[in-house]
N, C-alpha and C positions, 0 to 999 in steps of 0.2 A: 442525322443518325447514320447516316449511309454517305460516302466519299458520292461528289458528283460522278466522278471519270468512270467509278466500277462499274456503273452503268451507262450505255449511251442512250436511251431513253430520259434518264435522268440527266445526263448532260444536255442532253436537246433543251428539256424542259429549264434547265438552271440557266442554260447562255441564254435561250430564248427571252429570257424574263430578264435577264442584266441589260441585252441587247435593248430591250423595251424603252427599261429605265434610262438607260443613257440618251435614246431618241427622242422621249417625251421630256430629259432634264435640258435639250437645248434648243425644242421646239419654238418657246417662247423668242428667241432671239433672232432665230430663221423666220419668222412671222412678223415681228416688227420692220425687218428689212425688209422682206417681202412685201408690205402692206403697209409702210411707212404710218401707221396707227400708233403712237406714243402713247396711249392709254391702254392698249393690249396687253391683257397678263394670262398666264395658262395657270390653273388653279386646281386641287380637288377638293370633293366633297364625299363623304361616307353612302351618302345615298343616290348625287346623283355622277360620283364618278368624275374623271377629268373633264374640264371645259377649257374653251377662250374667252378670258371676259373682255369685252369692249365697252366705254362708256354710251351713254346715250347718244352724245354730242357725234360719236366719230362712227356709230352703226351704220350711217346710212352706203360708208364708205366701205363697208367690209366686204371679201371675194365673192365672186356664188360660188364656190365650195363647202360654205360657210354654210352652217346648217341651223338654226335658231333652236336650243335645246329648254331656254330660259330666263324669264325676264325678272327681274331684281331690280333693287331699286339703286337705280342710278346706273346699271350697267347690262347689257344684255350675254346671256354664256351663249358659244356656240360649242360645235362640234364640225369635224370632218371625219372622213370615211377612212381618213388614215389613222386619226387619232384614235377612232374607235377601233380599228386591228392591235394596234398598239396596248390598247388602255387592257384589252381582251388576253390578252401575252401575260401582263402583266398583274392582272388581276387573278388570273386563274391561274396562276401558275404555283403558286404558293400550297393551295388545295388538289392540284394535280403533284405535285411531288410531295405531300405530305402521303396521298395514297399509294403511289408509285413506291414510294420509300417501307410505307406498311407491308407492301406484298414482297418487296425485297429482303427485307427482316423475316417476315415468316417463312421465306424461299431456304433464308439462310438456315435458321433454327430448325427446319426439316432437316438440313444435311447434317448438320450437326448431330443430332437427336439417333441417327443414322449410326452415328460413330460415338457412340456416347461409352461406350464400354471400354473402347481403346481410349479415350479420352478421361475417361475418370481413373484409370488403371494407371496411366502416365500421371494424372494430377497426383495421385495416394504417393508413386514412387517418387513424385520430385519433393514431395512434403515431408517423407520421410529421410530423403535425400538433405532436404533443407536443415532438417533436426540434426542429424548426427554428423554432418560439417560442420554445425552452429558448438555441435557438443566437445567433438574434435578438435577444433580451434580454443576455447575454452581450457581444455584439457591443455593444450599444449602450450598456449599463452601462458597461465595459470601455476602449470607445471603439475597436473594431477595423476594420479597414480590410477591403476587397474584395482579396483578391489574384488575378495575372491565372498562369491556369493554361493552358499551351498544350504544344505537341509540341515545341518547343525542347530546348536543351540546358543552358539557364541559372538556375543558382538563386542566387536574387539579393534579400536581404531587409534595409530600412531600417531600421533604429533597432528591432529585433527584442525583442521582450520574454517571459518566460519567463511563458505564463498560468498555470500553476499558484502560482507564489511570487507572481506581482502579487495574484493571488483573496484567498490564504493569510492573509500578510502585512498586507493592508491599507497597504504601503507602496510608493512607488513603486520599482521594479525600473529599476537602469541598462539602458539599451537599447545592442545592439550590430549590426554589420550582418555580413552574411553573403554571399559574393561567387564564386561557384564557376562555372566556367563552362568551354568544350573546352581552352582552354590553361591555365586555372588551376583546376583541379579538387583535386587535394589538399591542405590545408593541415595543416600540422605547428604543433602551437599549444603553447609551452611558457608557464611562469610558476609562481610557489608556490601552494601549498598554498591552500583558501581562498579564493584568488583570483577563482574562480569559471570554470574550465577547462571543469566538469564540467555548470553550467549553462548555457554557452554550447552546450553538445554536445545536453544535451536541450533546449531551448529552440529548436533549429533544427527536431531532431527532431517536437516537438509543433506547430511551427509549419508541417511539411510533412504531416504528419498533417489536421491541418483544414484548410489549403486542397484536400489529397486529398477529402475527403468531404464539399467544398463548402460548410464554415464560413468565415466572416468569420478575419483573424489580428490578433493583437497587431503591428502594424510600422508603422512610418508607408505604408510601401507595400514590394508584393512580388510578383516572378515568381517564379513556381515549375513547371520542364518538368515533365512528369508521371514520378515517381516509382513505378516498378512494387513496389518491399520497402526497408522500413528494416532496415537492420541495426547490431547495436549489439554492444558486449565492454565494458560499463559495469561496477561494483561487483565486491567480492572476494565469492567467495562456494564452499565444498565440499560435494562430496554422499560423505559419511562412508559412509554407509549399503550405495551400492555401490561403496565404496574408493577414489573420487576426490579426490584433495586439490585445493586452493585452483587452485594451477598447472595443475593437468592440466584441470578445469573449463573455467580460461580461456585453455586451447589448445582445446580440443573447439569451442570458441562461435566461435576463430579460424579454425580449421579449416570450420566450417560455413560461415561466412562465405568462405571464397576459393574454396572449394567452387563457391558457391551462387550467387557475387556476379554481375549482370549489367552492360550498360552503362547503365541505366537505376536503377541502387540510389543509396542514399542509405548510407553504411557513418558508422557514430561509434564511434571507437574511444578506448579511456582507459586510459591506463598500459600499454598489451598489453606482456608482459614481466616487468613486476616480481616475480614471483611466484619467482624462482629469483636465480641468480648475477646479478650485473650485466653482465658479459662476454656471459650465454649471454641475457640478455634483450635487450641491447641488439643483439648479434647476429638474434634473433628479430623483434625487434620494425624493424630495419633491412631484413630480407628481405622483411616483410608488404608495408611501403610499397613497396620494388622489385616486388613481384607486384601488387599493386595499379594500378601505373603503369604495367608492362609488358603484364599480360596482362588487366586487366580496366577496356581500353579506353575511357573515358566515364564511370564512375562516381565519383560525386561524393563525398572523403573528407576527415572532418575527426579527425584525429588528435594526442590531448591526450599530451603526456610529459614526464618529467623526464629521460629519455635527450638532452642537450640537444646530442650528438654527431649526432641525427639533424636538425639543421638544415643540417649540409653537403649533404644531400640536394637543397635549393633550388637550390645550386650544378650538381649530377650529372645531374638529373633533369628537362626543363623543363617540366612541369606541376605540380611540387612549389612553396608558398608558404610563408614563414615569417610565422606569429602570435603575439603574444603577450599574457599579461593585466597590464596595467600598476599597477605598484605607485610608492609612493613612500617613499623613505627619512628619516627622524627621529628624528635623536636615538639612532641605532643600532637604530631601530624600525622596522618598515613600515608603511603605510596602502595598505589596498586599496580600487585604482578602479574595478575592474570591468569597467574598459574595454577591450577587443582591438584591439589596435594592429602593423600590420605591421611586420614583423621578429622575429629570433628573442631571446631570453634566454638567456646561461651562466649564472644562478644563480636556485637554486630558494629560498631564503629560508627551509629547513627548521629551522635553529636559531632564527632569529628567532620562527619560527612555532611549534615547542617550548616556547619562554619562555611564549609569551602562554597555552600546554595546560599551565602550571604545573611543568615541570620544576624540582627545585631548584638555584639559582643554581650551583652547584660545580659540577655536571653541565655546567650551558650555558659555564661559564668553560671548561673541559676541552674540550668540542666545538669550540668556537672556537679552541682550540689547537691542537687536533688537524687539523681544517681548512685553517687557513694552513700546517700544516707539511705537507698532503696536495697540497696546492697549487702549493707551493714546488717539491715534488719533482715535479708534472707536468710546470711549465714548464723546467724541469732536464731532462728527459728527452723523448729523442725520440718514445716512443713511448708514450702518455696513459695506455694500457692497462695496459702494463709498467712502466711508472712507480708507477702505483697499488698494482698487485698489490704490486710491491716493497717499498714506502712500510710496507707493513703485517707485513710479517715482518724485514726488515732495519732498522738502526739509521740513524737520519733523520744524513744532513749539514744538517743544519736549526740554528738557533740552539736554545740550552740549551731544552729545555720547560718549565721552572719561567720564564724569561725571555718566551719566547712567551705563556704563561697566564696572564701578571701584565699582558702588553702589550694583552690580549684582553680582561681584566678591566674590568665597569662597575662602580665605585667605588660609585656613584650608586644600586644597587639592591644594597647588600648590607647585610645586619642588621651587629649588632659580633659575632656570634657565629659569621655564616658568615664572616666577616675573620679572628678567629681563626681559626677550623678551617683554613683554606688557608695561613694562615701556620706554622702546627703543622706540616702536611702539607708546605711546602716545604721546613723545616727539617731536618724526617727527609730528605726527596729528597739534599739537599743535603751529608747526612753521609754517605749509602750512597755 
């Protein structure tokens, strides 16, 4: 615990006890020459300490220095009066500098304890020192900009980038901007999967986080009014443990939130809803945004969904904005831009985005049939809900389904064996 040298007491006691060990490791040797006894061994024992053992046969020959500590079978132990200084150095020394060492430490932590106010004052300044070199560096690697933070109501950020994925990645992160302000403070952001909904959501989040606590941000430039609580209902997530499922989780987090929310919050919500029927989520997740706008005046919301019924709300509501993440169509494929562009989207590109997650082709041909004929019967019916529900228990006025999922069929991406199989499979359809 304590260097030998810093003390010379402790040094006494540390050489004294090496000194020991090294006397008593080459005892045995200077003993046999001495006393020409080939059965002479120097030995210890727990209880009774270092000996010289001699057999029976060669005792009678041993020095009178030679002190009879012990008779054993076959061999007699001695001792001398040297060996016992020695064994004495050595034995006690370990329990003298364990003590030595105790009052040294508490010598020290008095002085310490002494200086404890200049000492903890320098620890606070080099920690803070530590952070905003750490932030600094960051910032200037990075390339982040000053953002201007006042009592405003406007949070307002250019070409915004997600620091965590730009760090990660090593690549560059599409930049998007972010525009909330007393008349346009909610935004309802639809788009697929992938698209990157859910980075934009935290990527605002993190970017009002560090200008909160007075770092530099990823954006080309940014106002940000001061933000008293984020609040977030990101990722699926249950606590089995005390009997909550997926859904009820992310009502409790939506609940805290309306709860809790001020006019000064920053709310990021993502998929609220899904976790049940579509009716009963889409209802839910249409009443948060009404409470949100109605009763909690000023704060600023960006709410990600594939509920894409809630873009009538821009209409209803007039602090409500429509966003979305723009993709591009190819070849019956997408390509995603990354980019959040005003207005809303009716279609989420979840088959497309299936395909690319490896579903097998029959599957994606069937979805796609299924789809246009879920479609067909919306626009058929007055009432989008009632349509749907129907669509799935009653028998479609749709064109044949074996006609529909050959019209949906890509030629282009099917083995000869998945072409068989669907032609097999229409055949049977065709006879029942």
């Amino acid at each position: 615990m304590i260097r030998e040298t810093w003390n010379e007491a402790l040094h006494v006691i540390v050489s004294d006890a090496s000194e020991a060990r090294r006397w008593i490791a080459g005892l045995e040797e200077r003993e046999r020459a001495r006393t020409a006894l080939s059965s002479l061994r120097v030995r210890f024992n727990r209880v009774f300490g270092y000996g010289i053992e001699v057999s029976h046969a060669q005792s009678a020959r041993v020095p009178e220095d030679y002190v009879r500590r012990q008779t054993l079978t076959g061999t007699e132990r001695y001792v001398t009066p040297e060996l016992k200084d020695y064994e004495a150095k050595v034995l006690g020394a370990e329990e003298r500098r364990r003590r030595l060492e105790q009052e040294l430490f508490e010598d020290v932590r008095g002085r310490v304890a002494a200086h404890s106010a200049a000492l903890l004052a320098t620890a606070r300044a080099l920690a803070l020192l530590d952070v905003v070199a750490g932030l600094a560096e960051v910032a200037h690697v990075r390339g982040h900009v000053r953002p201007v933070v006042d009592s405003g109501d406007t949070l307002e950020i250019v070409e915004g980038r997600h620091p965590v994925l730009e760090a990660r990645s090593g690549e560059p992160v599409t930049p998007n901007d972010v525009a909330l302000d007393a008349d346009a403070r909610i935004v309802i952001l639809t788009g697929p999967n992938m698209a990157g909904k859910s980075v934009y959501l935290r990527q605002t989040g993190h970017i009002v986080l560090l200008a909160q606590m007075g770092a530099w941000v990823p954006a080309r430039s940014a106002r940000i009014g001061v933000i008293d609580r984020v609040f977030t209902r990101v990722g699926a997530q249950d606590n089995l443990a005390r009997g909550q499922s997926t859904f009820l989780v992310e009502m409790v987090e939506a609940a805290s939130i309306l709860n809790n929310v001020t006019p000064r919050s920053l709310v990021l919500l993502d998929e609220v809803g899904r976790g049940t029927s579509t009716f009963d989520g889409l209802a839910i997740a249409w009443a948060v945004v009404e409470d949100l706008h109605d009763r909690a005046v000023g704060a600023k919301v960006l709410f990600a969904t594939h509920f894409h019924e809630l873009t009538q709300l821009a209409a209803r509501l007039p602090a409500v904005r429509n966003f979305h993440v723009a993709v591009r169509e190819w070849n019956d494929e997408i390509v995603f831009l990354h980019k959040v562009r005003p207005g809303g989207t009716d279609r989420s590109y979840g088959i497309q985005v299936a395909r690319l997650a490896g579903l097998p082709l029959p599957v994606i041909a069937r979805a796609k049939a299924l789809l246009a004929r879920f479609e067909d019967q919306r626009q058929a019916t007055a009432e989008a809900a009632d349509a749907v529900q129907l669509g799935l228990f009653t028998a479609p006025a749709a064109p044949d389904p074996v006609v529909a999922e050959l019209a949906a069929l890509d030629p282009a991406h099917l083995t000869p064996i998945e072409a068989l199989n669907l032609l097999v499979k229409w055949q049977q359809a065709l006879k029942r």
